[in-house]
C-alpha positions, 0 to 999 in steps of 0.5 A: 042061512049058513051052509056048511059043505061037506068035507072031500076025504081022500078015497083011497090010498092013491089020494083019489078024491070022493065027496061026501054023499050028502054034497048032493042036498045043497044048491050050488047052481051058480045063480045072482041069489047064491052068490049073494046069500053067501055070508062067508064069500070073501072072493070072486074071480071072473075070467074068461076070453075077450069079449064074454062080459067080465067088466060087465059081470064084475060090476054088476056083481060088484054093485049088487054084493055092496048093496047086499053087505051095506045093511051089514055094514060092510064095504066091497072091493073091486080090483081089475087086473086087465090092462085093458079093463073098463071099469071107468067106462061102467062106472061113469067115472076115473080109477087110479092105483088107490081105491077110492068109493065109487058115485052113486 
């Protein structure tokens, strides 16, 4: 099912911003099925202070998004930018600078 949201328009001259009132027919809560229905995704950022669950998140959403997209033929990506990221510990297994697939 594709989703196509409506366009915001600059409200006035002051370049003010004002959705669209049909923005409220769409169900944008942020929930794993959303996420994963999304035909057009091409990218999830997961931030936050230390300790929330990004590592955990990120995999988890990883995992699911490449078990989604296979039946699409598709492949999934997953890129840490902290140094202190637990992607080997989640995955069971050694990352380096070159993507590689992961087990399982």
């Amino acid at each position: 099912k594709n989703i196509t949201l409506p366009m915001a328009q600059p409200a006035n001259d002051n370049n003010d911003i004002e959705m669209d009132d049909d923005f409220d027919d769409f169900d944008l809560r942020g929930s794993l099925e959303n996420i994963l229905e999304q035909k057009s995704l091409k990218w999830i950022f997961v931030g936050g202070k230390g300790g929330v669950g990004k590592t955990t998140t990120s995999c988890s959403l990883a995992l699911m998004l490449a078990l989604k997209r296979k039946e699409e033929g598709k492949k999934i990506l997953i890129i840490s930018t902290d140094p202190a990221h637990n992607l080997s510990d989640a995955y069971g297994q050694q990352f380096g600078p070159q993507p590689i697939q992961i087990n399982g």
